[in-house]
NUTI-713844 format. One record per atom (N, C-alpha, C): residue number from 1; x, y, z; chain; atom name; residue in three letters. Coordinates in nm, 2 decimals, decimal comma, always signed. Each point is the difference from the previous one (the first is absolute). Example, Ala and Ser with C-alpha at 12.3 -4.5 7.8 and 13.67 -1.06 7.14 Angstrom:
+------+--------+--------+--------+-------+-------+-------+
! rolo !      X !      Y !      Z ! torza ! marba ! romar !
+------+--------+--------+--------+-------+-------+-------+
!    1 !  +1,32 !  -0,57 !  +0,78 !     A !     N !   ala !
!    1 !  -0,09 !  +0,12 !  +0,00 !     A !    CA !   ala !
!    1 !  +0,09 !  +0,12 !  +0,00 !     A !     C !   ala !
!    2 !  -0,04 !  +0,11 !  -0,07 !     A !     N !   ser !
!    2 !  +0,09 !  +0,11 !  +0,00 !     A !    CA !   ser !
!    2 !  -0,08 !  +0,11 !  +0,08 !     A !     C !   ser !
+------+--------+--------+--------+-------+-------+-------+
//
This chain:
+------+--------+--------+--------+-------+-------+-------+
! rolo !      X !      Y !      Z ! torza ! marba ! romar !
+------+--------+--------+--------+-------+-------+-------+
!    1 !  +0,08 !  -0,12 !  +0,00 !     A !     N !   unk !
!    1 !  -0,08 !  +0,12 !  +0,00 !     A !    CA !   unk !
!    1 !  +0,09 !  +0,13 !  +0,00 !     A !     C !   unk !
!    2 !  +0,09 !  +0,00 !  +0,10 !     A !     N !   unk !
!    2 !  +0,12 !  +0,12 !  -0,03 !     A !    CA !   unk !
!    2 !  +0,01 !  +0,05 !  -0,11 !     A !     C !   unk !
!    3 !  +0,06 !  -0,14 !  -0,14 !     A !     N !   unk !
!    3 !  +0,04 !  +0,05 !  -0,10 !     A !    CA !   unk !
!    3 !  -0,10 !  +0,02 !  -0,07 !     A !     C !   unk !
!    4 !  -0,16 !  -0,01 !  +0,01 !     A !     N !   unk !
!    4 !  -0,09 !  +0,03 !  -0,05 !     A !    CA !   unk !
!    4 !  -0,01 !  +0,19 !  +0,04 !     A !     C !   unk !
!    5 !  +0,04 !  +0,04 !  +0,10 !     A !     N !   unk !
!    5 !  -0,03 !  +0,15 !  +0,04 !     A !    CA !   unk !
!    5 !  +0,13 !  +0,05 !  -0,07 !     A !     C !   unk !
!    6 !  +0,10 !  -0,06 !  +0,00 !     A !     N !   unk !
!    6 !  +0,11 !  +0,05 !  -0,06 !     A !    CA !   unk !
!    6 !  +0,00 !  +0,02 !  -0,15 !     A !     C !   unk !
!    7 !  -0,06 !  -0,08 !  -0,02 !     A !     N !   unk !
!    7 !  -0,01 !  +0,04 !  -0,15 !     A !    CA !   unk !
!    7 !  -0,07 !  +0,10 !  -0,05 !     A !     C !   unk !
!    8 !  -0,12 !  +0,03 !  +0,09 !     A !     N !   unk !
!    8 !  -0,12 !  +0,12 !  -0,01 !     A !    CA !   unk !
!    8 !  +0,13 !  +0,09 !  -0,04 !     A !     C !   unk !
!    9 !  +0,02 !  +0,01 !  +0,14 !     A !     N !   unk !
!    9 !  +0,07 !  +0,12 !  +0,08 !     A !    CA !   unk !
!    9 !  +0,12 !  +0,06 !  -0,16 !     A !     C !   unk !
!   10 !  +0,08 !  -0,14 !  -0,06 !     A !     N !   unk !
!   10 !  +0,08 !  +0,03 !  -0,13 !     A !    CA !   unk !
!   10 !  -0,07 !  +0,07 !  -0,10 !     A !     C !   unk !
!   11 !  -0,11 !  -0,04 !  +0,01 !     A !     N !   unk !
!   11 !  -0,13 !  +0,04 !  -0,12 !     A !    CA !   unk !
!   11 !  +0,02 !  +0,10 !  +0,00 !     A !     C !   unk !
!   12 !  -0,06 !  +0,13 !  +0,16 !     A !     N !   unk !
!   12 !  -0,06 !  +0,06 !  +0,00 !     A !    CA !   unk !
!   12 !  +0,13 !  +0,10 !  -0,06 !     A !     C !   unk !
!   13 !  +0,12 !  -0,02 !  +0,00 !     A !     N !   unk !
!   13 !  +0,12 !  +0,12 !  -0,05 !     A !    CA !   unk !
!   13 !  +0,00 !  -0,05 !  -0,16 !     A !     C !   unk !
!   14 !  -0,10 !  -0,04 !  -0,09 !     A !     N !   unk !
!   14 !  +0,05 !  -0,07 !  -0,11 !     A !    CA !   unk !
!   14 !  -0,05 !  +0,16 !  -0,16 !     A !     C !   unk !
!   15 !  +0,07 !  +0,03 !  -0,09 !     A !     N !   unk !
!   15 !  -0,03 !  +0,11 !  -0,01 !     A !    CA !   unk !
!   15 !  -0,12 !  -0,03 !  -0,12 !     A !     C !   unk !
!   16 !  -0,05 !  -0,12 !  +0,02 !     A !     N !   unk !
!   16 !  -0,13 !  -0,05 !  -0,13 !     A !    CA !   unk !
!   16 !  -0,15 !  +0,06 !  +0,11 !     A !     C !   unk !
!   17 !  -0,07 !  +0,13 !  -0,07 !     A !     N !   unk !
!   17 !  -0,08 !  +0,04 !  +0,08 !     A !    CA !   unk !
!   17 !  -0,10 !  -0,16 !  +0,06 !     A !     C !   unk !
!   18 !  -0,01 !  -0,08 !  -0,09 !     A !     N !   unk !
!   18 !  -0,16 !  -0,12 !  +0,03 !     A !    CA !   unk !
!   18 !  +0,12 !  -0,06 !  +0,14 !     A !     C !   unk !
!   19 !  +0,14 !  -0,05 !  -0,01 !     A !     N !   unk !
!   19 !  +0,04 !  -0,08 !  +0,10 !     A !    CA !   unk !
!   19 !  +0,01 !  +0,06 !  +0,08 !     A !     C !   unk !
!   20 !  +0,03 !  +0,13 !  +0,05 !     A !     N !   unk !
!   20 !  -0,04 !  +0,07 !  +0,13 !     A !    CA !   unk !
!   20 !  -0,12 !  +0,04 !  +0,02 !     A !     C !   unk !
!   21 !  -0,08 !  +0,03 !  -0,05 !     A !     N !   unk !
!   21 !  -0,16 !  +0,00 !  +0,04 !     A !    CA !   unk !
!   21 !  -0,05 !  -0,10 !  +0,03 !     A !     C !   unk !
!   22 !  +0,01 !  -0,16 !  -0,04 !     A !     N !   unk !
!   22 !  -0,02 !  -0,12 !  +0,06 !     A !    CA !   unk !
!   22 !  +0,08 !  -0,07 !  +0,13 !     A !     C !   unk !
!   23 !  +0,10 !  +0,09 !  -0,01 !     A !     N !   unk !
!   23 !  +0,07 !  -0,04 !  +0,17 !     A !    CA !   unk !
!   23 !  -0,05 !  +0,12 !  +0,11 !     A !     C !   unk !
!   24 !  -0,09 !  +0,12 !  -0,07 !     A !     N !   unk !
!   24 !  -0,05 !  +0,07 !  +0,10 !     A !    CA !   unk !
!   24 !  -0,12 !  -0,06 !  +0,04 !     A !     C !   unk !
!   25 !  -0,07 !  -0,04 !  -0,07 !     A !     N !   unk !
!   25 !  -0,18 !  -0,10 !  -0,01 !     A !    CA !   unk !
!   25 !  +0,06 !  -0,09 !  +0,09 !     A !     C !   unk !
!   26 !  +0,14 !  -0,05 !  -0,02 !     A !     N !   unk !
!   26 !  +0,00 !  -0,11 !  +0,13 !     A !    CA !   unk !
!   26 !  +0,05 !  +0,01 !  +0,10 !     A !     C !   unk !
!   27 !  +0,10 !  +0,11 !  +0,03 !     A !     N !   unk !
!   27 !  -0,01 !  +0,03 !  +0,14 !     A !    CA !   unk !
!   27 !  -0,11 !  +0,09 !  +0,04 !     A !     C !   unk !
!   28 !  -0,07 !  +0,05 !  -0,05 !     A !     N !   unk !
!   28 !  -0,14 !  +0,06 !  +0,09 !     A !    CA !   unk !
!   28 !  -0,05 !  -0,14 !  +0,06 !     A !     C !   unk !
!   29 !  -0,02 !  -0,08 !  -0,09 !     A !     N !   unk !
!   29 !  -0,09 !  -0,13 !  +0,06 !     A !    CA !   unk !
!   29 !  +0,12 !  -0,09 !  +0,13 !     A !     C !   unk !
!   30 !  +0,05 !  +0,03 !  -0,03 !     A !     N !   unk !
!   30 !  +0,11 !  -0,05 !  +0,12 !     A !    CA !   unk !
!   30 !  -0,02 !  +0,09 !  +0,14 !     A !     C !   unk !
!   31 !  +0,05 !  +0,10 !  -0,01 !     A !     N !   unk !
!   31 !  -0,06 !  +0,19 !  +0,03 !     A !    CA !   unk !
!   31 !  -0,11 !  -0,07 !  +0,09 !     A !     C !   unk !
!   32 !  -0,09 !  -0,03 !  -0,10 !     A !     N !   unk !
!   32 !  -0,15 !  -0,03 !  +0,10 !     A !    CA !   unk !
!   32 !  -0,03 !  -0,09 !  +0,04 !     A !     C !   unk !
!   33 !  +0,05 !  -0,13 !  +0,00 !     A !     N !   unk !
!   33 !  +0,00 !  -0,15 !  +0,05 !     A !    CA !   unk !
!   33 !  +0,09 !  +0,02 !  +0,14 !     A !     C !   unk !
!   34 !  +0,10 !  +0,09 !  +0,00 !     A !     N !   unk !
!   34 !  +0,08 !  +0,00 !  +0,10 !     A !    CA !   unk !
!   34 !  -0,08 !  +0,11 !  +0,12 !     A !     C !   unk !
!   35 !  -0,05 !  +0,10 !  -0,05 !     A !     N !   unk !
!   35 !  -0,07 !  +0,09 !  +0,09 !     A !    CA !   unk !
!   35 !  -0,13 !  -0,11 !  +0,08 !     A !     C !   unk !
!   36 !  -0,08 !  -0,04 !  -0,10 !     A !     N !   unk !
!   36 !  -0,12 !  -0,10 !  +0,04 !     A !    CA !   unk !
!   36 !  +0,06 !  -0,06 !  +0,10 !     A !     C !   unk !
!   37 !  +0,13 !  -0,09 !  -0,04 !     A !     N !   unk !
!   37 !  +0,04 !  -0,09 !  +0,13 !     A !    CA !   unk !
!   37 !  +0,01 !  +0,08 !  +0,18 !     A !     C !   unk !
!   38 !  +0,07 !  +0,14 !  -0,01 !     A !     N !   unk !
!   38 !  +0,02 !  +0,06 !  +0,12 !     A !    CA !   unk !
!   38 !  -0,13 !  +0,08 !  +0,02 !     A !     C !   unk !
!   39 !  -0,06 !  +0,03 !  -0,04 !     A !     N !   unk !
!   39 !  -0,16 !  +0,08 !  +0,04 !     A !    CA !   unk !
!   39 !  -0,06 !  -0,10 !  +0,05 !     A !     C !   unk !
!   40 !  -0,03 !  -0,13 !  -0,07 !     A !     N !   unk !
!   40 !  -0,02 !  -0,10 !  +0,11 !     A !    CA !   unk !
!   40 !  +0,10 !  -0,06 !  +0,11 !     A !     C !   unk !
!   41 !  +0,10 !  +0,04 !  -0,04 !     A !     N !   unk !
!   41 !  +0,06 !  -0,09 !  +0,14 !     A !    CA !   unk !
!   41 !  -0,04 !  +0,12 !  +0,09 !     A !     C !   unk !
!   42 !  +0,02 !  +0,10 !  +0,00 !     A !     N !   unk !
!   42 !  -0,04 !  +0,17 !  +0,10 !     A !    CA !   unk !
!   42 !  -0,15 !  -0,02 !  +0,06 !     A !     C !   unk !
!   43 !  -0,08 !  -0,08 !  -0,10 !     A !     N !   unk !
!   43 !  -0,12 !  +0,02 !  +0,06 !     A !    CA !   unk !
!   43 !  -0,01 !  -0,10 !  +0,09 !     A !     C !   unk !
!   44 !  +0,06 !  -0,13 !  -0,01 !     A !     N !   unk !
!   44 !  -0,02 !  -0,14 !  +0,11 !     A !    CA !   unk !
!   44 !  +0,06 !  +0,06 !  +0,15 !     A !     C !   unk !
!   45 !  +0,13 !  +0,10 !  -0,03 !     A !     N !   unk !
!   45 !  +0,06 !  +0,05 !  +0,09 !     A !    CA !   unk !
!   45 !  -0,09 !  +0,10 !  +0,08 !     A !     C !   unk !
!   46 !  -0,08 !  +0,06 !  -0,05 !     A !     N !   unk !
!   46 !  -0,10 !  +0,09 !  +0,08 !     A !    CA !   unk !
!   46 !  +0,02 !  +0,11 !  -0,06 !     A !     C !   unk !
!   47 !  +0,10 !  +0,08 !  -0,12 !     A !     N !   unk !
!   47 !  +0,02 !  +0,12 !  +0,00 !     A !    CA !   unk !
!   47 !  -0,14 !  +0,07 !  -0,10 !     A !     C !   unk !
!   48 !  -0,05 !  +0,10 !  +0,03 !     A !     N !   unk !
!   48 !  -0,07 !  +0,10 !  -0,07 !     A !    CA !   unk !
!   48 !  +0,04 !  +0,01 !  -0,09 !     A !     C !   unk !
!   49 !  -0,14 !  +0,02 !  -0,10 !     A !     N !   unk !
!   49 !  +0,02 !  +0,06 !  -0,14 !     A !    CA !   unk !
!   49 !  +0,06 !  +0,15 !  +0,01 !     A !     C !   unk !
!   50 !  +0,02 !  +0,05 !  +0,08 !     A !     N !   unk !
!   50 !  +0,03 !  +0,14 !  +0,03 !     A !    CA !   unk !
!   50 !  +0,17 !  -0,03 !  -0,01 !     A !     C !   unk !
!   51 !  +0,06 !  -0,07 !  +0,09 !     A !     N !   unk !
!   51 !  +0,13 !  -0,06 !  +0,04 !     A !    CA !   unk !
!   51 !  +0,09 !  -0,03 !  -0,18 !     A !     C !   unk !
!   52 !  -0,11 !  -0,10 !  -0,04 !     A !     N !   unk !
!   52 !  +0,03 !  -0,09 !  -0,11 !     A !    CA !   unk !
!   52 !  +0,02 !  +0,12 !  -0,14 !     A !     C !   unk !
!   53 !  -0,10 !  +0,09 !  -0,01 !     A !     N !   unk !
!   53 !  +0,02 !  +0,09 !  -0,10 !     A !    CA !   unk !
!   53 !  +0,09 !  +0,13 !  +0,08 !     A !     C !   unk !
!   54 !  +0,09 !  +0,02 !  +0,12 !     A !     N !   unk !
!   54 !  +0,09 !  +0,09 !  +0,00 !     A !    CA !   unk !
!   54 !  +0,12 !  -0,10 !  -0,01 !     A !     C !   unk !
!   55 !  +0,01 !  -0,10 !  +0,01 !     A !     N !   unk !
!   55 !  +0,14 !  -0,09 !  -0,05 !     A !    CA !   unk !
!   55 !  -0,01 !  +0,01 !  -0,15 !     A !     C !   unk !
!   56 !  -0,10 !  +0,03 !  -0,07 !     A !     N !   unk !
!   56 !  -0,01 !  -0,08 !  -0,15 !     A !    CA !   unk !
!   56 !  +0,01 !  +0,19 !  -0,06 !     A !     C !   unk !
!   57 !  -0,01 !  +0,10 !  +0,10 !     A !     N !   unk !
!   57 !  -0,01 !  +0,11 !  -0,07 !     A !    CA !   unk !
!   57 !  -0,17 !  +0,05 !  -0,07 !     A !     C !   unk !
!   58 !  -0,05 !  -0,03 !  +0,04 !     A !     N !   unk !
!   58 !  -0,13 !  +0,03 !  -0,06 !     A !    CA !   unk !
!   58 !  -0,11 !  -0,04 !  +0,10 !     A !     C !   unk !
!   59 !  -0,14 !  +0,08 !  -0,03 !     A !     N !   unk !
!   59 !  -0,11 !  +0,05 !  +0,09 !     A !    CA !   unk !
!   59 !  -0,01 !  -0,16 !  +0,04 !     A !     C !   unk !
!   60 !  -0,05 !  +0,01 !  +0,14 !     A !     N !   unk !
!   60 !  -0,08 !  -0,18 !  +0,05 !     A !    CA !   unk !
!   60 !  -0,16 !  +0,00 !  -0,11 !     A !     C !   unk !
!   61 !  -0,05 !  +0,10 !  -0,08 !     A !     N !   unk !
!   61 !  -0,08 !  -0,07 !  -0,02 !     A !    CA !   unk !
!   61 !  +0,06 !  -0,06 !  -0,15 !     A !     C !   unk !
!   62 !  +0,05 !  +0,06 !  -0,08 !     A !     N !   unk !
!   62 !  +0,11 !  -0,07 !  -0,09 !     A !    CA !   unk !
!   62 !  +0,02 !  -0,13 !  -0,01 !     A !     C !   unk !
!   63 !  +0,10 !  -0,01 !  +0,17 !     A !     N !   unk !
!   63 !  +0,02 !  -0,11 !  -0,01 !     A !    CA !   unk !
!   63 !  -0,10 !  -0,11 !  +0,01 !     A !     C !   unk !
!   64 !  -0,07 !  +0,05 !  +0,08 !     A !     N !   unk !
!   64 !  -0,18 !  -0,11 !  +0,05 !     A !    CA !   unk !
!   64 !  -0,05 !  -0,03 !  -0,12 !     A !     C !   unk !
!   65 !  -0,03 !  +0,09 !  -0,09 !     A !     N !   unk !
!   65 !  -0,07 !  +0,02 !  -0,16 !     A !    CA !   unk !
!   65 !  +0,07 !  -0,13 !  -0,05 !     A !     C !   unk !
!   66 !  +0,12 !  +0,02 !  -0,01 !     A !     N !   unk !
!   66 !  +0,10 !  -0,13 !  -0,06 !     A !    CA !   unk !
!   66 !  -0,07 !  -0,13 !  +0,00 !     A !     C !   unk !
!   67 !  +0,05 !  -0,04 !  +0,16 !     A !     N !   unk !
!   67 !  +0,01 !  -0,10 !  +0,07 !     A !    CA !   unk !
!   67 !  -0,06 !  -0,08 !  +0,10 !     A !     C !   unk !
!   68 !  -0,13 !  +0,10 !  +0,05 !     A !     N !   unk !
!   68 !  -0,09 !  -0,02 !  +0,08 !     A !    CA !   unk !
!   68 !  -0,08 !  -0,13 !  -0,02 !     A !     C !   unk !
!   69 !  -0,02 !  -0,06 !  -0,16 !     A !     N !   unk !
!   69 !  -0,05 !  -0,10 !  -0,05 !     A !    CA !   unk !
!   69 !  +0,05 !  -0,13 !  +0,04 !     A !     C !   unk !
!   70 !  +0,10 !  +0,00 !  -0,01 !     A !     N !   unk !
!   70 !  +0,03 !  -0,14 !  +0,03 !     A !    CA !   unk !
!   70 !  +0,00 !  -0,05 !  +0,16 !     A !     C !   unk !
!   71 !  +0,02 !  +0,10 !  +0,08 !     A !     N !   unk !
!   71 !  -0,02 !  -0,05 !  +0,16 !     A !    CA !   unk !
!   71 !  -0,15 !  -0,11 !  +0,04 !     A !     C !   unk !
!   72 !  -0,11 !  +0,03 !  -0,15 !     A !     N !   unk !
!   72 !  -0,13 !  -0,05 !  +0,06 !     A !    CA !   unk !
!   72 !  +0,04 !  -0,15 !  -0,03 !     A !     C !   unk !
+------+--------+--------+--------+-------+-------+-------+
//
């Protein structure tokens, strides 16, 4: 998996506009598989959407708007 990110990561310096715009499409989705993972780990922990969107830089309802869905 490393060399799977590593290669993005090579993409993303590559000077063919499609192969760096498809290593941006994939670290956003990376980006947001990895935030999903810690908004839920913060919520099992107890921390506020308030808490959760001043670590992430953005309003708690922002982040609630996001992610609030999957807690049900």
């Amino acid at each position: 998996m490393a060399n799977e990110y590593a290669h993005i990561l090579e993409q993303a310096g590559d000077q063919d506009p499609a192969t760096g715009l498809r290593a941006v499409a994939a670290l956003r989705h990376l980006t947001d598989r990895v935030e999903a993972l810690h908004v839920d780990n913060a919520r099992r922990a107890g921390w506020t959407w308030q808490a959760i969107g001043e670590a992430l830089g953005v309003s708690r309802q922002a982040v609630h708007k996001k992610h609030h869905r999957r807690e049900r």
